[in-house]
N, C-alpha and C positions, 0 to 999 in steps of 0.2 A: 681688353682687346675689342677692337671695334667688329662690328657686324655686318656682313652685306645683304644687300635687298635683291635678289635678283631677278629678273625675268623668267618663271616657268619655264621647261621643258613645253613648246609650242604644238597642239594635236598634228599630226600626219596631214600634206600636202597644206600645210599653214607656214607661211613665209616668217610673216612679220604679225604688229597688231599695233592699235592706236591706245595710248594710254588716253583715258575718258577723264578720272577725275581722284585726286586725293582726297584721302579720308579724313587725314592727319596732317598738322602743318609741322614744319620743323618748329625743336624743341616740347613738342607734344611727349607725352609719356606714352608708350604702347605696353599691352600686354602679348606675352606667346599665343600667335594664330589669331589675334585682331585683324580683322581685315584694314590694309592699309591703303590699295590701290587697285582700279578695275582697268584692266587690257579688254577692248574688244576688237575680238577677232572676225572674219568674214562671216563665221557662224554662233558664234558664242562669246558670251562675256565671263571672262575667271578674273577670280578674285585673288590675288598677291596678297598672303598674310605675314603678320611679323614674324620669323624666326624663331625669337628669342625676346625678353622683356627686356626692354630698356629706353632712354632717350632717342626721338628721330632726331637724328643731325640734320645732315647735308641731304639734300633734295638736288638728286642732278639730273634728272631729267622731268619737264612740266606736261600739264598738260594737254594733248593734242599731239603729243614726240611720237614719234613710228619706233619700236622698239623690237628688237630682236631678243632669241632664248639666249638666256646668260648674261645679259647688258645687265649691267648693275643702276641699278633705277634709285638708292638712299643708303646711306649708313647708319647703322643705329649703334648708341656708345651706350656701353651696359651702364643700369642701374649705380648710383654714387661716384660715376667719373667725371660729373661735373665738376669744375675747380670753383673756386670762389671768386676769380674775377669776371666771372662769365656773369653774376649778379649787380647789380645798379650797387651805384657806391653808394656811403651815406652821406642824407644829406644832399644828393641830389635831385634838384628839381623838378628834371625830366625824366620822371619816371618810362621808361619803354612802355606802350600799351598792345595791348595787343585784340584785332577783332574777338571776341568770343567766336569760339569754332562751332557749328550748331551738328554735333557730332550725332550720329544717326544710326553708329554700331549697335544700341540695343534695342533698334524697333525692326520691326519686319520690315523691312523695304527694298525692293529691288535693284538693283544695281541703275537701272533707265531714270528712280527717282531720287534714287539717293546723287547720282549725280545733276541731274537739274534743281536738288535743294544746294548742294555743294557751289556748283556754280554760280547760282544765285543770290547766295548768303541768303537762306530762307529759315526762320524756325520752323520746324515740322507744328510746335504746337498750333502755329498759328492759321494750318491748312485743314479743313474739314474732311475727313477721310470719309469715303463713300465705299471703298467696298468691303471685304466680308472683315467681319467684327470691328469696324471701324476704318481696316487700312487705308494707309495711301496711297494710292492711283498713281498713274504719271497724268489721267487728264485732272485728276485733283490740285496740283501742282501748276500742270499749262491754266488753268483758270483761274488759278490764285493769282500766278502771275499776270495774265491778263486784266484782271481786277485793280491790281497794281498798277500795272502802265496807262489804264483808265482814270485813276485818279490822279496823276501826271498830265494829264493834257490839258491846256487851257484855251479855254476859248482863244484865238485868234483877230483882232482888229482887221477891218479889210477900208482903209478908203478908197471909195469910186472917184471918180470923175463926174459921175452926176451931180446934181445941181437942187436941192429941194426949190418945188416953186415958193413956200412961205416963207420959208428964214434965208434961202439964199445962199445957204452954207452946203460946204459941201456934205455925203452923206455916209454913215460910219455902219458898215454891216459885219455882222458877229458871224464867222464859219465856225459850225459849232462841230463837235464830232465826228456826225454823219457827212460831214462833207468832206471830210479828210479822208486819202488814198493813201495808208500805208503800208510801206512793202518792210519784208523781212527776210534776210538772205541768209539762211541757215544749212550748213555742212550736211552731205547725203551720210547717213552712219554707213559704216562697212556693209554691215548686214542687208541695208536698202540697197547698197551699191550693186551687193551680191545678187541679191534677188534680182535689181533691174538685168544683168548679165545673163543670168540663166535664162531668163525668160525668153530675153532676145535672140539668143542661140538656140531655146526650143526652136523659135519660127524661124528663125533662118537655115538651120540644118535638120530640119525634119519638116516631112510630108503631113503637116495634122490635119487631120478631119474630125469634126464631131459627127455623131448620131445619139439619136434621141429615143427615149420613150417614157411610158406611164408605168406606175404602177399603184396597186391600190393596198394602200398598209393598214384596213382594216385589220383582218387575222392579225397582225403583227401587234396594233395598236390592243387590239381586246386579250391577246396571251401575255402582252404584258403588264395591264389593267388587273388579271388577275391575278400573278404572280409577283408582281415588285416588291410588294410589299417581305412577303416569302422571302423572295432572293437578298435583299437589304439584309432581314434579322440575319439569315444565314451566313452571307458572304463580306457583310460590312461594306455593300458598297450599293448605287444603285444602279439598276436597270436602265439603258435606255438606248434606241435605236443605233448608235454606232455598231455595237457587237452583233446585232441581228446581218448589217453589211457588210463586218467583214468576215463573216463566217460565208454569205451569199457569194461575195467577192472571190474567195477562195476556191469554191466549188466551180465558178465559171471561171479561174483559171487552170484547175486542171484539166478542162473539157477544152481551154481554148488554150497552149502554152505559150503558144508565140508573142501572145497580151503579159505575158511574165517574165518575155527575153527584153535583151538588148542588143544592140546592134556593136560590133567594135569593127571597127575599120570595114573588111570585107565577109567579117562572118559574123553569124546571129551564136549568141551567147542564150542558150537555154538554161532558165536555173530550176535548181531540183529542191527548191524552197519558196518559201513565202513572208518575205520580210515588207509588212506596208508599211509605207508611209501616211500617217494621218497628221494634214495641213493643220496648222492652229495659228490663231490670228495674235497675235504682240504686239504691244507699244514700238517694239525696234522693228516691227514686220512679221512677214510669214517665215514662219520656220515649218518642218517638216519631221517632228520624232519618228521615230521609226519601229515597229513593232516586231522583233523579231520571232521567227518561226512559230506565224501568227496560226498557222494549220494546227496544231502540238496544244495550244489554249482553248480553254471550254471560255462558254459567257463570262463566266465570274473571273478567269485570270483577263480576259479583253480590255473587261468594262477599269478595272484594276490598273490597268497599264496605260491607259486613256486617261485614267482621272488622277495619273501620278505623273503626266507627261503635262496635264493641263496647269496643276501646280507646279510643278517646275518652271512650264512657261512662264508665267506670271512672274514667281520670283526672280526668273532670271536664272536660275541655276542648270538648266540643259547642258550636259554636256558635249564634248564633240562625237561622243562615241554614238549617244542616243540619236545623232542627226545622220552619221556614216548610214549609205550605203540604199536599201532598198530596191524592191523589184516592180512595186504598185505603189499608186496613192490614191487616198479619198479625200476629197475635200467637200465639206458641208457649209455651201453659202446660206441653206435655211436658215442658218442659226440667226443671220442678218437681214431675213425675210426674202430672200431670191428667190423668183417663180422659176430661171429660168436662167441658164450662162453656160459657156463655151469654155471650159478648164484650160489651162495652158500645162503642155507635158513639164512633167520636170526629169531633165534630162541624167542619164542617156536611157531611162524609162522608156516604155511605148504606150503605156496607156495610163490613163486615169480617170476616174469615176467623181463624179459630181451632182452632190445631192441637192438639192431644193425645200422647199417650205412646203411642209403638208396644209392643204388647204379642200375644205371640203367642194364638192362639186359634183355636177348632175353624168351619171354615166347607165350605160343601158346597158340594164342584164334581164335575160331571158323573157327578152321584149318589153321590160317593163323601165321604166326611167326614174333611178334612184339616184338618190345620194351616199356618197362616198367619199373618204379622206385621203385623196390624189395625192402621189408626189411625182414630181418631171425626174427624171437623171439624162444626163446626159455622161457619154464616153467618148475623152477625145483621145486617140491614137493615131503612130506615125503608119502613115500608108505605105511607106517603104517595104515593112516589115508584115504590117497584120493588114489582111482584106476587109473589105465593106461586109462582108457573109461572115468572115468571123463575128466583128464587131458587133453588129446586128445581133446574132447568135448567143454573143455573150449575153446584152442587154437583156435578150428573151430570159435566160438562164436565172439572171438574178430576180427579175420579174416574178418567176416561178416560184423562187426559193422563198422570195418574201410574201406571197400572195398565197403557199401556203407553207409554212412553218414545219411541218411535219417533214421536207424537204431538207430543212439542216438537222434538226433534231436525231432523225431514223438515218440521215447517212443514203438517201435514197434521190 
């Protein structure tokens, strides 16, 4: 009895999704729960696994198809129902060939690279993986490829019109690479699409303002210089400035709540929780996991949920639940070296917090003119909802917490 492939059950306010790329080609052999095909959705890519072990049939839908929960995307006919004239007869010549599939189910790879190897027809062997224990990248892959379409190009002939004055002939010039303008017209992913959407409706339907300020993460820097080490053996995991924020984050929203509502139609939605959102940068774009009931976690569960959210990113494997929902977000362009930037909400949010590049620099304490490892934040929020005096208030708030430590610590 044949077997159906079908479309996932699709997460909550997800319509439809774009199929990206097969794993498998019809007549391939699958195993139970191989992955066979990647949907992605406006937030998330899931993975469609085999059923049941058997031969892939019929492939009915390719590609790039918009597909709906339940659409039947492949058949697959169990194990030994091949007939015998489904094989090349004897004796004949033409033998069927078939490409080698450069199949990618047993290495780590992302669903972003396993479909640009897919598309491609790329060996994985043959791409230099650069990041952690060898993996492969999606920019490992775009460079390969470009290395590729570089050894494709050939010089160009160009004859002028001009005239050598010695030989009289006309004159023959080589355009060699650098002179070639080539464009590349490549499909927005959902997920870009997404992002560009929300953004545009931050600024279009809300009041944003940034404000700014300093703080100085000495303290922060030397309590954790002493202790990381400590907190690693203990907790297995390491220390590092996110959990000092959003523990800060938290304190200056319950001083300030309205930075932790939303707005719905004509009334402000206060929440009586604390779910952040911590921004993380992707191959497919920004996404946003979400930390919930980040108040309720010490350091060690934070740093924990950040570095399980940071791998998931990578892989690809986020799901829709870990993106639902939030009341705050942090997003850290230090990591990319920002001195300095204007966050856009993500809506229907009011606020969000925006870290920067520690960078040491001359500041004046008790008349004297030292140095110190400065960082800028900036907080943009909708001015609808929360005031300039809040906002301000908050930024002081955090300022404090991190500048002195004892502040998250004692609960004071």
């Amino acid at each position: 009895m044949n077997i159906e492939v079908l479309v996932p059950n699709l997460p909550e306010s997800v319509s439809d999704a774009t199929l990206i790329s097969w794993h498998k080609q019809a007549g391939d052999t699958v195993n139970k729960n191989e992955n066979l095909v990647d949907l992605e959705t406006d937030k998330v890519v899931l993975e469609v696994t085999a059923p049941e072990s058997g031969i892939l049939g019929q492939i009915l839908k390719e590609s790039g198809a918009i597909v709906t929960a339940g659409e039947l995307l492949a058949i697959i006919s169990p194990l030994g129902s091949q007939t015998q004239s489904s094989q090349p007869l004897p004796g004949n010549r033409e033998t069927p060939v078939r490409i080698q599939d450069h199949s990618t189910a047993d290495l780590p790879l992302s669903p972003s690279v396993r479909r640009l190897i897919h598309e491609n027809t790329i060996d994985p062997a043959e791409v230099t993986g650069t990041g952690k224990s060898g993996r492969l990248t999606k920019s490992d892959v775009l460079s390969h490829l470009n290395k590729q379409q570089s050894a494709k190009i050939e010089p160009v002939a160009i004859t002028t019109t001009a005239v050598s004055q010695e030989a009289s002939k006309p004159v023959s010039l080589i355009a060699t690479e650098s002179n070639l303008r080539p464009e590349q017209r490549v499909a927005m992913t959902r997920l870009r699409a997404k992002v560009a959407e929300r953004l545009l409706q931050a600024q279009q339907n809300a009041a944003m303002l940034t404000t700014f300020n300093e703080v100085n993460m000495k303290n922060v820097i030397e309590l954790r210089n002493q202790y990381k080490t400590r907190f690693e053996e203990k907790h297995a995991v390491k220390l590092g400035f996110m959990s000092f924020f959003v523990k800060a984050s938290i304190e200056a929203l319950k001083k300030f709540p309205a930075i932790n509502a939303s707005i719905d139609g004509n009334d402000i939605l206060y929440h009586g929780y604390y779910d952040m959102g911590i921004a993380v940068s992707t191959p497919r774009g920004l996404i946003v996991p979400v930390l919930r009931d980040a108040d309720q976690l010490d350091f060690a569960g934070i740093e924990k949920s950040i570095t399980d959210f940071g791998e998931k990113a990578r892989a690809g494997t986020l799901s829709y639940d870990d993106l639902k929902g939030g009341t705050f977000t942090i997003t850290n362009g230090g990591v990319f070296g920002s001195m300095l930037s204007t966050p856009i909400l993500n809506p229907p949010q009011c606020g969000i917090l925006g870290m920067h590049a520690i960078k040491e620099r001359p500041v004046v304490e008790n008349g004297q003119i030292v140095i110190r490892p400065i960082m800028y934040l900036a907080l943009s929020y909708d001015h609808r909802l929360v005031d300039g005096r809040e906002a301000v208030q908050f930024l002081v708030t955090i300022k404090e917490c991190l500048e002195s430590p004892a502040h998250l610590l004692l609960n004071i």
